[in-house]
C-alpha positions as CSV (number, residue, x, y, z in Angstrom):
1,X,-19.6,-53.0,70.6
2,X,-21.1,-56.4,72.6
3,X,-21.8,-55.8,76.1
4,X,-22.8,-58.4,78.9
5,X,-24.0,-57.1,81.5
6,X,-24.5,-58.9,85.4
7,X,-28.4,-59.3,86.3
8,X,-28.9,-56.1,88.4
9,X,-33.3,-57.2,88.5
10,X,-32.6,-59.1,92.0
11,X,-36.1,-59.2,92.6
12,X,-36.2,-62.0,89.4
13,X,-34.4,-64.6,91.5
14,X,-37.2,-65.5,93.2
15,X,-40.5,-67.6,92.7
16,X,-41.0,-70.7,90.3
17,X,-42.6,-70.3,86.9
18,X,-46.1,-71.0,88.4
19,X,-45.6,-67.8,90.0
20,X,-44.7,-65.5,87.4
21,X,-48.6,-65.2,86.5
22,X,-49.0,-63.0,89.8
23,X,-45.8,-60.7,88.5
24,X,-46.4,-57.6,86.9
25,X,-43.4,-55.0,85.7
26,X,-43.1,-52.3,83.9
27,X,-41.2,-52.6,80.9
28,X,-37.4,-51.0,80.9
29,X,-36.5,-48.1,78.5
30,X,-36.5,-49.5,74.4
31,X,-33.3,-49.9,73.3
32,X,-34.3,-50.0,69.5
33,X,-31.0,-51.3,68.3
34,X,-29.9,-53.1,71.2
35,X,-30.8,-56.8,71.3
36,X,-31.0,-57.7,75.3
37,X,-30.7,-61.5,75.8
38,X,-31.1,-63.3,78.7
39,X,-29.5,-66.8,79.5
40,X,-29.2,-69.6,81.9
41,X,-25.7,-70.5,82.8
42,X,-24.7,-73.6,81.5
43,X,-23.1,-74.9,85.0
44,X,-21.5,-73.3,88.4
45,X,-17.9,-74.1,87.2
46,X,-16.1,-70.6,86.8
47,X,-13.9,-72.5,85.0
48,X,-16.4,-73.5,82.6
49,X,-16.0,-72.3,78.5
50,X,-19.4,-70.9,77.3
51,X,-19.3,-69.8,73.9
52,X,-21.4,-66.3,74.8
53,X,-18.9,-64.2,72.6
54,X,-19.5,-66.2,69.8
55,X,-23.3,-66.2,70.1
56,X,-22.8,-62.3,70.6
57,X,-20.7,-62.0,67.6
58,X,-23.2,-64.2,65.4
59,X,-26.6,-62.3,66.2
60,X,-24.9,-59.3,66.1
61,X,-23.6,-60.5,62.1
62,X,-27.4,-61.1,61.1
63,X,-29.5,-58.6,63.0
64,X,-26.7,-55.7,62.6
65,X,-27.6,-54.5,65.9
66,X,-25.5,-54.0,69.6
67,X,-26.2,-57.8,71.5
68,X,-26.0,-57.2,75.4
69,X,-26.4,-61.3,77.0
70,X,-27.4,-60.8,80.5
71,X,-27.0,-64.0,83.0
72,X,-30.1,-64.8,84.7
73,X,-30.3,-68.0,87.7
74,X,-33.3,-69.4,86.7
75,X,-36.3,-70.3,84.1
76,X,-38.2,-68.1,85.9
77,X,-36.2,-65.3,86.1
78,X,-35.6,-65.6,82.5
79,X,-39.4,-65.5,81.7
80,X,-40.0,-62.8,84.1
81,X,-37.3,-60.6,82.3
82,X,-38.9,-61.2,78.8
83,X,-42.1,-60.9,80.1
84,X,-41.5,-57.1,81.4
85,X,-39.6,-56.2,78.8
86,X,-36.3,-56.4,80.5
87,X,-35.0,-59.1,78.1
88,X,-35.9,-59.2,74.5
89,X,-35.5,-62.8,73.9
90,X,-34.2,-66.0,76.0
91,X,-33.8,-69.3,74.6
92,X,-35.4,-72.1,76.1
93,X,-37.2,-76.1,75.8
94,X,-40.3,-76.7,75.4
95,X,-41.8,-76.6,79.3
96,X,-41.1,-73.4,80.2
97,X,-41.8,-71.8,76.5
98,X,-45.2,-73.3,77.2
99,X,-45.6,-71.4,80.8
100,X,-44.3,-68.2,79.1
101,X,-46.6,-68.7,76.1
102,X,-49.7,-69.2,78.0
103,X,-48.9,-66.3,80.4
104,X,-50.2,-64.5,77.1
105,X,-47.6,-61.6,77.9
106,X,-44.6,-63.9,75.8
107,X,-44.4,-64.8,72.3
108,X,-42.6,-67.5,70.8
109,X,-40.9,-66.1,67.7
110,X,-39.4,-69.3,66.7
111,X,-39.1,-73.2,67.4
112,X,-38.0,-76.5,66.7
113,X,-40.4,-79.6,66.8
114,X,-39.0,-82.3,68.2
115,X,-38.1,-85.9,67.3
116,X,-39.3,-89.3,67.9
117,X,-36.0,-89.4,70.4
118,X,-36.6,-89.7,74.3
119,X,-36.0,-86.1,75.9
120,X,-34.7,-87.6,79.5
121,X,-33.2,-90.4,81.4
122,X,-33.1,-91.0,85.1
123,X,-29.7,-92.4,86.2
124,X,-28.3,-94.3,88.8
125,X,-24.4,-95.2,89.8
126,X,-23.7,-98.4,88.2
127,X,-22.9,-99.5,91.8
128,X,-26.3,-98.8,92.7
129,X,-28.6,-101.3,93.9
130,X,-31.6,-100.1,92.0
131,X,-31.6,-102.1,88.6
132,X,-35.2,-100.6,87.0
133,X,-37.7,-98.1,87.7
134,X,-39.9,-100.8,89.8
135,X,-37.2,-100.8,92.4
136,X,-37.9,-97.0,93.6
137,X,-39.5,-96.6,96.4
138,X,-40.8,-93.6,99.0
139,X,-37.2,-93.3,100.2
140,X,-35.8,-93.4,96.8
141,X,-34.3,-89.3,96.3
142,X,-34.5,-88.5,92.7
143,X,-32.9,-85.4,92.0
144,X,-34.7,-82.8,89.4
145,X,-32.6,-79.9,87.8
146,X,-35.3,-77.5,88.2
147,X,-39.3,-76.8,88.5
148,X,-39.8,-75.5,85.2
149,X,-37.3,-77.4,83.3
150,X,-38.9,-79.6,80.6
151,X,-35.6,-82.5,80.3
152,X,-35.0,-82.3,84.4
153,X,-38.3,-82.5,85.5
154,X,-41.5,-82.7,83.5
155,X,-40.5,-85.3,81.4
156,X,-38.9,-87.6,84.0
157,X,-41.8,-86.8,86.2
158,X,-44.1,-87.7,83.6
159,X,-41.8,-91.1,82.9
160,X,-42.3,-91.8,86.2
161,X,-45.9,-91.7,86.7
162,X,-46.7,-94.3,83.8
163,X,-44.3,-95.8,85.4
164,X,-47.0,-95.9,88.4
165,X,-44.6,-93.6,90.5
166,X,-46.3,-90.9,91.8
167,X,-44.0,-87.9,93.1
168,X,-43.8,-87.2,96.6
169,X,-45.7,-90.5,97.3
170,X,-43.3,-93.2,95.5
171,X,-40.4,-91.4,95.8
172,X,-38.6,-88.1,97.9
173,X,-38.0,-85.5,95.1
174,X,-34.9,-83.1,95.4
175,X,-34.8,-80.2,93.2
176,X,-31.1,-79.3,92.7
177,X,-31.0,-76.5,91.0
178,X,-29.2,-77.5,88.0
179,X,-28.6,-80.7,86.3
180,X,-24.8,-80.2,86.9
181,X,-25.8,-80.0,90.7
182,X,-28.4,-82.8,90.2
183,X,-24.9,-84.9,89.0
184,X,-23.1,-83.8,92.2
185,X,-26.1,-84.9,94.6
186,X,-25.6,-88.5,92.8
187,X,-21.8,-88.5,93.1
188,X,-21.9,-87.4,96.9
189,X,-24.9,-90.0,98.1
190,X,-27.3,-87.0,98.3
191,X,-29.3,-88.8,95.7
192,X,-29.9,-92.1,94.5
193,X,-31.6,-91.1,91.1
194,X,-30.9,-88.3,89.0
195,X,-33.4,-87.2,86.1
196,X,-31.4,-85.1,83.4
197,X,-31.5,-84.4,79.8
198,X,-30.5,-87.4,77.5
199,X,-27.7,-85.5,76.2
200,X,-25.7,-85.4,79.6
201,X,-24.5,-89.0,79.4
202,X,-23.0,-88.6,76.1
203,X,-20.6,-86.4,77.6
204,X,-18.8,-89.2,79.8
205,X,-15.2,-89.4,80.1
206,X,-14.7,-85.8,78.4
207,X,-13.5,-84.0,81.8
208,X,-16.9,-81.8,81.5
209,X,-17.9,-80.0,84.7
210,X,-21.3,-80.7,83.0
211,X,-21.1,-84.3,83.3
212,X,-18.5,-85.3,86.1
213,X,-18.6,-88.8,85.4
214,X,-16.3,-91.5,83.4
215,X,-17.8,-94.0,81.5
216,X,-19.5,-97.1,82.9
217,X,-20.2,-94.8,86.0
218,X,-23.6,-94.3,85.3
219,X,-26.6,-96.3,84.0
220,X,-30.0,-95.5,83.0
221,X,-33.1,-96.7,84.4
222,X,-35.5,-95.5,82.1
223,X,-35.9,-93.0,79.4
224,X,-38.8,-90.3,78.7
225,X,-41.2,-90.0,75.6
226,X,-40.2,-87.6,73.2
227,X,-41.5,-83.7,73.2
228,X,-43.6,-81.7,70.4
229,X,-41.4,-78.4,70.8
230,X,-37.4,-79.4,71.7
231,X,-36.4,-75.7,71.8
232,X,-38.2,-72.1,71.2
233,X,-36.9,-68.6,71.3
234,X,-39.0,-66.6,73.6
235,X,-39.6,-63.2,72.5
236,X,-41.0,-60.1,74.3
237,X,-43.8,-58.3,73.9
238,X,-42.4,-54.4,74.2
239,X,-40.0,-54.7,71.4
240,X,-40.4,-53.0,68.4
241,X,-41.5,-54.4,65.1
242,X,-38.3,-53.5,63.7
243,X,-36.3,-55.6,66.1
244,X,-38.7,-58.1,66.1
245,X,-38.8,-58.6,62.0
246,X,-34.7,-58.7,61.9
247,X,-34.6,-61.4,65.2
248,X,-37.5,-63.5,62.6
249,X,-34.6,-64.0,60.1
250,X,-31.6,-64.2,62.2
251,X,-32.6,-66.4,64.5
252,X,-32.8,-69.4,62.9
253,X,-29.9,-68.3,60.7
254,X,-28.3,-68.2,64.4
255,X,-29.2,-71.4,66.1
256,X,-28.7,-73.7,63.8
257,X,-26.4,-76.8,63.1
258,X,-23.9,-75.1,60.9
259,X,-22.3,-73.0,63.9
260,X,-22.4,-76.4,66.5
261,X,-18.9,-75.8,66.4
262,X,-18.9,-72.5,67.9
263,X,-22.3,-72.5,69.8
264,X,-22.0,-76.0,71.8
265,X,-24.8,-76.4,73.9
266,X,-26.5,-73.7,72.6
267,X,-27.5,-75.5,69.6
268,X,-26.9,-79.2,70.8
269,X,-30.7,-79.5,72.0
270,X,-31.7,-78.6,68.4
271,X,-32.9,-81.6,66.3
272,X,-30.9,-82.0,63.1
273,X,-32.7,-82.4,60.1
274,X,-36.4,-80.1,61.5
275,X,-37.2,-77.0,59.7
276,X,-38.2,-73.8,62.5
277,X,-41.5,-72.4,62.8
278,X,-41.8,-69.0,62.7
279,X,-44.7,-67.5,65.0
280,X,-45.5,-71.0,66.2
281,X,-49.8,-71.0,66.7
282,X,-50.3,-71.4,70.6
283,X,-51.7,-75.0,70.3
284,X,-48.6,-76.6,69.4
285,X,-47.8,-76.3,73.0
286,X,-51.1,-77.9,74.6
287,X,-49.6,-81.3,75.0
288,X,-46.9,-79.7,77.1
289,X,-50.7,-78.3,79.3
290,X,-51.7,-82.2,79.3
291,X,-48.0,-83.1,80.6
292,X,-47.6,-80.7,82.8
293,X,-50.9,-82.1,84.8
294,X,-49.1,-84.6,86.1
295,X,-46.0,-83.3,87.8
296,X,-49.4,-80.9,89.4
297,X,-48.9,-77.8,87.3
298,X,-51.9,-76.1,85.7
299,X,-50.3,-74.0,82.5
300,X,-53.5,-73.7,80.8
301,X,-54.6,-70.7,82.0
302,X,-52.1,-68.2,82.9
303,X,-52.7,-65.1,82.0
């Protein structure tokens, strides 16, 4: 049996990543063959088609265990959950792997360098009188998906500052909350910029809540370097080593670019043609540390 279950830990809705350091929790009863994933909703359209039975019916295939998916609103919540045990693992890019990892209370069990490709792109209406990134100025709103999301806000942040924009003194920041909602703040004037993942525009003209917009609506100012980690799957630390050893070999047997078909998003932010590292060394994500400096975050020494 698959079970998915509504997030019934209210108190995980609150706080940003930075804050999750302070948190402490006691981890929930084991479930030794029940694999409890948490996940970020893809968009706020009930309408919207995410492929959580198939990702339920695929772990399940490899690990042989129960899968229970639990929604979560936020990176932060997600962490939070793996962090205390709630959750065994939650997917996620390379940012907030880095805050979990450096909490010291999160592993990463397995990711996925990235590519030479940029990770974000600020866009504007095509309408829009802005034409590059020298044209923003202090009463410019650029719209972020989130505080602790690598695409919709550390690397357009980043992007921004060698651009010689600094936030909050170049430009007004908005933080959406998503970066579907970051897309609606564009469409209904509350934004004049919107900073989102370089896989959004793609989606133009395909009727996706995701990305409401037809082409030749949108153009891009600028686009972000590229990112050491694209993806890693968080794992917590109060699971047992039997759980642990069969999510080693499924997951990457899971996320991968044979099942983009049935997984979508899920696997779209997965470069094709990298091998996963298994038990990724904590270093790998320093230069996410070094990047993080500039949007003002200090993730080198969580604990």
């Amino acid at each position: 049996m698959r079970l998915r279950t509504p997030l019934v830990l209210g108190a995980l809705a609150a706080g940003s990543a930075v804050l999750l350091a302070g948190c402490s929790a006691a981890s929930a009863d084991e479930a030794p063959d029940t694999i409890r994933m948490a996940t970020l909703p893809l968009g706020d359209d009930p309408n919207a088609v995410t492929p959580v039975d198939a990702l339920q019916d695929l772990l399940s295939e490899e690990t042989g265990m129960e899968v229970e998916i639990t929604d979560v609103p936020s990176y932060s919540a997600a962490i939070e959950a793996v962090r205390a045990g709630h959750s065994d693992i939650v997917m996620m890019s390379g940012f907030p792997s880095a805050l979990a990892v450096n909490t010291g209370e999160v592993d990463s069990l397995v990711a996925w360098p990235g590519t030479d490709e940029p990770v974000s792109t600020c866009l504007v209406l095509d309408d829009s009188p802005l034409q590059s990134l020298q044209d923003i100025t202090p009463d410019t709103v650029v719209a972020f998906a989130d505080p602790a999301s690598s695409s919709g806000y550390f690397m357009p942040v980043h992007m921004l500052d060698a651009a010689g924009l600094t936030k909050d003194e170049d430009y007004t920041a908005l933080m959406s909350g998503g970066h579907d909602r970051s897309f609606i703040a564009l469409q209904q004037g509350q934004a004049d910029v919107a900073c989102t993942s370089t896989i959004f525009p793609a989606m133009a003209g395909q009727g996706s809540p995701l990305f409401p917009f037809e082409q030749g609506e949108t153009r891009s100012l600028g686009e972000s370097i590229s990112m050491p980690i694209a993806i890693s799957v968080l794992g917590s630390q109060h699971m047992t080593d039997e759980k642990r050893e069969a999510l080693l070999t499924a997951i990457p047997a899971v996320w991968n670019t044979d099942n983009a078909d049935e997984l979508g998003l899920y696997v779209e932010g997965i470069p094709e043609g990298v091998e996963p590292i298994l038990e990724p060394e904590k270093d790998l994500f320093q230069p996410f540390v070094d990047i993080a400096a500039v949007a003002g975050v200090d993730i080198s020494d969580l604990e």
